[in-house]
C-alpha positions in Angstrom: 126.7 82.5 120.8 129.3 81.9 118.3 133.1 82.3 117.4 133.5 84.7 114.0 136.3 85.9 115.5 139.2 83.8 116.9 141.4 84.5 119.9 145.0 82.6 120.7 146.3 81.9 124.2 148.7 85.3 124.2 145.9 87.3 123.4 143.7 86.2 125.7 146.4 86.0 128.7 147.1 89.8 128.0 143.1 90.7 127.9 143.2 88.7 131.4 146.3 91.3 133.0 143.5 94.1 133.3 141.5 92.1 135.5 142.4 90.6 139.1 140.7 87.3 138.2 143.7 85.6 138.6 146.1 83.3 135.5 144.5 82.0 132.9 144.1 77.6 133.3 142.0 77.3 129.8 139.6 78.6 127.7 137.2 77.0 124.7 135.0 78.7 121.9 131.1 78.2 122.3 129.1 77.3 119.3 125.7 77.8 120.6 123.7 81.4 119.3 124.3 83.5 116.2 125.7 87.2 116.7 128.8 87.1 118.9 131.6 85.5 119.1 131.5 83.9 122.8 133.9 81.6 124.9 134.2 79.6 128.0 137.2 80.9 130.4 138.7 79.4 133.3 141.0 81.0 135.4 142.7 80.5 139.0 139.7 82.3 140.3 136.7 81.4 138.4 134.8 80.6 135.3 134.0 83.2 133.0 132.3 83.8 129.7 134.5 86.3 127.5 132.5 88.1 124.5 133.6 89.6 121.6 130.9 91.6 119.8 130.7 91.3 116.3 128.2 93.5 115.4 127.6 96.7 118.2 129.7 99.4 118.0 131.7 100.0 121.8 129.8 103.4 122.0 126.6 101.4 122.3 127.8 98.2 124.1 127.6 100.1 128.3 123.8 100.0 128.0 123.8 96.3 127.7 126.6 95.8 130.6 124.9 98.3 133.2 121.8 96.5 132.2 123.1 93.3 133.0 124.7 94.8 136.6 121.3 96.5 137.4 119.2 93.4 137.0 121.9 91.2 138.9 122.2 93.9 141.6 118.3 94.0 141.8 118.1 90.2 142.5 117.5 88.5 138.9 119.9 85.8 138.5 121.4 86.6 135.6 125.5 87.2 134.7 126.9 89.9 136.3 130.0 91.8 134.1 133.3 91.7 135.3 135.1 95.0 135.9 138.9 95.7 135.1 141.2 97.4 136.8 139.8 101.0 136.3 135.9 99.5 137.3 135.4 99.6 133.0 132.7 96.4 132.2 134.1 97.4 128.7 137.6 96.0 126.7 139.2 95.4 123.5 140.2 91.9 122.4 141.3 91.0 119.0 140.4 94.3 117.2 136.5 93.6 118.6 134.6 95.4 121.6 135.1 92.8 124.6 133.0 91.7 128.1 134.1 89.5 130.9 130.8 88.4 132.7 130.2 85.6 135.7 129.6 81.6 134.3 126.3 80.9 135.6 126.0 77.2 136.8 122.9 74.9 135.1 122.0 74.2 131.8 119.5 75.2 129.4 116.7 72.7 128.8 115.8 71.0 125.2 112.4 70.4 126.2 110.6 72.8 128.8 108.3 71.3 131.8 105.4 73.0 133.7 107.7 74.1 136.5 110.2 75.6 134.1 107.9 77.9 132.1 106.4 79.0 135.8 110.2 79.6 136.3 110.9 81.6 133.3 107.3 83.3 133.8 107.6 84.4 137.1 111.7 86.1 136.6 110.2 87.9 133.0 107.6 89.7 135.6 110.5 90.0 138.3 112.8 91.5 135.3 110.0 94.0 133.9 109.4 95.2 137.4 113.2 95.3 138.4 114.0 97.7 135.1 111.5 100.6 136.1 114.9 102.8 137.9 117.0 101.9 135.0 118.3 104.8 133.4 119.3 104.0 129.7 117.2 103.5 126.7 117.6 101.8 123.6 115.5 101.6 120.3 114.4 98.2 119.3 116.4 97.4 116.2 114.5 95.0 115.3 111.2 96.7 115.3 108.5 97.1 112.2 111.0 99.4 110.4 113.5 96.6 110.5 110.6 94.1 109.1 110.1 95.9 106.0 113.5 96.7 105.3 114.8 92.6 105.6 111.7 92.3 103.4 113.1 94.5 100.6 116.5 92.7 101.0 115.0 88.9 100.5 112.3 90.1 98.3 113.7 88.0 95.6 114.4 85.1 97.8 111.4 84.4 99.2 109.2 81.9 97.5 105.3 83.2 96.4 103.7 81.6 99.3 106.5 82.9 101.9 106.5 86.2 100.6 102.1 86.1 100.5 102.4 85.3 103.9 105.0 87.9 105.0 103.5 90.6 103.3 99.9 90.0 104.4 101.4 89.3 108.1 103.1 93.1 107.7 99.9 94.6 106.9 98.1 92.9 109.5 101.0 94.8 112.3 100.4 98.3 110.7 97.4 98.0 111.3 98.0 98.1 115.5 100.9 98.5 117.1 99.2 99.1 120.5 101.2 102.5 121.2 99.4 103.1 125.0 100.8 99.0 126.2 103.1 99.3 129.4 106.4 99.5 128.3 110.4 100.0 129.3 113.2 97.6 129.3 112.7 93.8 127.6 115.3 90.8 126.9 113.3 90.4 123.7 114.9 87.4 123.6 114.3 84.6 126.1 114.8 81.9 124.5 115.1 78.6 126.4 119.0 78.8 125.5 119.0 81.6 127.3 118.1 79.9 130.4 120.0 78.3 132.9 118.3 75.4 135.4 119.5 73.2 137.8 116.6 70.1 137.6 113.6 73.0 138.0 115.2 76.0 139.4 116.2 78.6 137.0 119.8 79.7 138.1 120.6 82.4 135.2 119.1 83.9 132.5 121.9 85.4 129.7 122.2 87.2 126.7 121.1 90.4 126.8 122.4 91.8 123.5 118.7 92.4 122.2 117.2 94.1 125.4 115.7 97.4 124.0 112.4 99.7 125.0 109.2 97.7 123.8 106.2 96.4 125.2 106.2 94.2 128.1 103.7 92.1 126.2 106.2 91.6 123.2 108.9 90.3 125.8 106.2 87.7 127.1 104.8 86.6 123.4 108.2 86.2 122.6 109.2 84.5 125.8 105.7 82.2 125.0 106.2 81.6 121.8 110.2 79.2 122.3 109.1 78.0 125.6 105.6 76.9 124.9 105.3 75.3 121.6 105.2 71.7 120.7 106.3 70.5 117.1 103.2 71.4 115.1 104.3 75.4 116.2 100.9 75.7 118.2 100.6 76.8 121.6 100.9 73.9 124.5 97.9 74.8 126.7 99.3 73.5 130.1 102.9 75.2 129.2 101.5 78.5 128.3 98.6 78.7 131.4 101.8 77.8 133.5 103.9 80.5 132.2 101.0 83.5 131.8 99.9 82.4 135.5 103.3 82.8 137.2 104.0 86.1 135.3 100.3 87.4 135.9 101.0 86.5 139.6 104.3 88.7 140.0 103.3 91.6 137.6 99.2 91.3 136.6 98.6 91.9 133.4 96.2 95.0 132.6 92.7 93.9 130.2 94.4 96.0 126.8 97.4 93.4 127.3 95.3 90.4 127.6 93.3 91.7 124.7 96.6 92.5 122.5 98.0 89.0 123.0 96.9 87.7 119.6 99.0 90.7 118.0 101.8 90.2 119.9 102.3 86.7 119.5 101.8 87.4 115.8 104.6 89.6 116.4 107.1 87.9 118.0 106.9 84.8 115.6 107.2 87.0 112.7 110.5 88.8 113.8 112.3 85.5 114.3 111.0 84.0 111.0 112.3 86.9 109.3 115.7 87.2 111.5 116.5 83.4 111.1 115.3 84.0 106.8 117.9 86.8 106.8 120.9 84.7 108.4 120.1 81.3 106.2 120.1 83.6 103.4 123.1 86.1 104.0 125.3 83.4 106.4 128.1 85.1 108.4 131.6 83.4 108.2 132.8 82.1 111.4 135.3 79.9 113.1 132.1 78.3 114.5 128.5 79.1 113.8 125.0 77.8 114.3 122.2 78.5 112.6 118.8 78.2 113.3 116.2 76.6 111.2 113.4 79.9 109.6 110.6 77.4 109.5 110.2 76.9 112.9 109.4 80.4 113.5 107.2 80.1 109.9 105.2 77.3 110.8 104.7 79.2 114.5 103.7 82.5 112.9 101.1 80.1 110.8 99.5 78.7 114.2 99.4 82.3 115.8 97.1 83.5 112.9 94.7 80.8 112.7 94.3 79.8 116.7 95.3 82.7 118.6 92.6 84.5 121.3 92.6 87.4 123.5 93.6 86.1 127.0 
């Protein structure tokens, strides 16, 4: 979450008349996340988080808001999208695609304990279960086409040993993609900023402008790979038997999962290195931006090669 795009009083007072939430008391941009533009709202009846998305086009933007209803409706706390008027989840504000969704109360943690990553464990199964009646579909965007295309882009950019590393690690997916995994719906991006707790109970998960048809396996190594690794990028062995153990409990995980775990945690480190290599090297202007540090996600996908195991 981000502001690229700015919004005055006025503006944001007549995006308000479609809804029946009620005058507008005050509103402040939100500098946290990287591809929208994203703002706290207050108004007589509520609080509210406006978005204005920067880079989906409208025609693809109902997928994510009936996602985010379904999953609400279906008991996963998560942010629920305001309709207007006319029961649209869908506006305009500013010249940009716009969404009114529910403030959900907690805070994201810095530092995740044992009973969070049970927490964030246990609602990935609940989430993965509650998508199987979902009707829409989305490609991931981010998938292994995506990874060699970013690659062609940065090629010069990247120093020997990253691009070594990048292009052996791209080999290395091609080699097994593990078609035949269980598969629909993901957030495929459950970071712990995207994570709401009140002391240990998760109140909210948000943010679901990456959800897309993968692997449910991808979702967890992804899920794994923010939540449960200390400094050096390696797993945390209490953090990650605490997450796998709550997910395992609420959907079990099938033996090819378990035995594709090293791939997919491969995986999922690599496609944030490269995403977070793309944005320090092709920065988007903004009002106010935050971006995230590429050698996190490099010194993770480092740790995943040498000490990763089948579960």
């Amino acid at each position: 979450m981000s502001v690229y795009t700015p919004i005055n009083r006025p503006q944001l007072e007549a995006f308000l008349s479609l809804y029946d939430e009620g005058a507008l008391l005050a509103f402040s941009g939100i500098s946290a996340g990287i591809e929208n533009s994203n703002f706290f709202v207050t108004t007589e009846r509520g609080e509210f988080v406006l978005t204005l998305f920067e880079k989906h086009a409208a025609y693809e933007l109902p997928f994510f808001l009936n996602l985010m209803a379904h999953l609400a409706d279906h008991g996963i706390p998560s942010a629920h999208p305001i309709a207007d008027r006319h029961g649209d989840f869908l506006q305009q504000l500013n010249g940009k695609p716009a969404a009114l969704v529910r403030r959900l109360t907690g805070a994201s943690p810095n530092i995740a304990n044992l009973q969070q990553c049970g927490a964030v464990g246990q609602v990935l199964a609940r989430l993965h279960l509650a998508v199987r009646d979902f009707k829409g579909h989305r490609e991931n965007d981010r998938g292994y086409s995506w990874w060699l295309a970013v690659r062609e882009v940065m090629h010069t950019r990247l120093t020997d040993s990253d691009a070594r590393l990048l292009g052996a690690e791209l080999q290395f997916q091609r080699q097994d993609r593990f078609e035949g995994l269980p598969r629909g719906i993901i957030h495929a991006d459950l970071f712990r900023d995207n994570a709401m707790f009140m002391g240990d109970a998760l109140t909210g998960v948000i943010d679901f402008y990456y959800a897309c048809d993968d692997v449910f396996m991808y979702d967890l190594a992804i899920t794994a790979n923010d939540w449960c690794s200390g400094r050096d990028g390696s797993l945390e062995i209490s953090k990650i038997d605490a997450l796998l153990a709550a997910y395992d409990e609420t959907r079990p995980l099938l033996p090819v999962e378990r035995r594709a775990w090293p791939v997919m945690v491969r995986a999922a480190a690599l496609r944030f290195w490269l995403s977070r290599l793309y944005d320090k090297h092709f920065p988007r202007a903004g009002h106010i931006t935050h971006t995230k540090d590429p050698d996190e996600f490099k010194l993770i996908l480092m740790q995943r090669i040498e000490h990763s195991s089948p579960l």
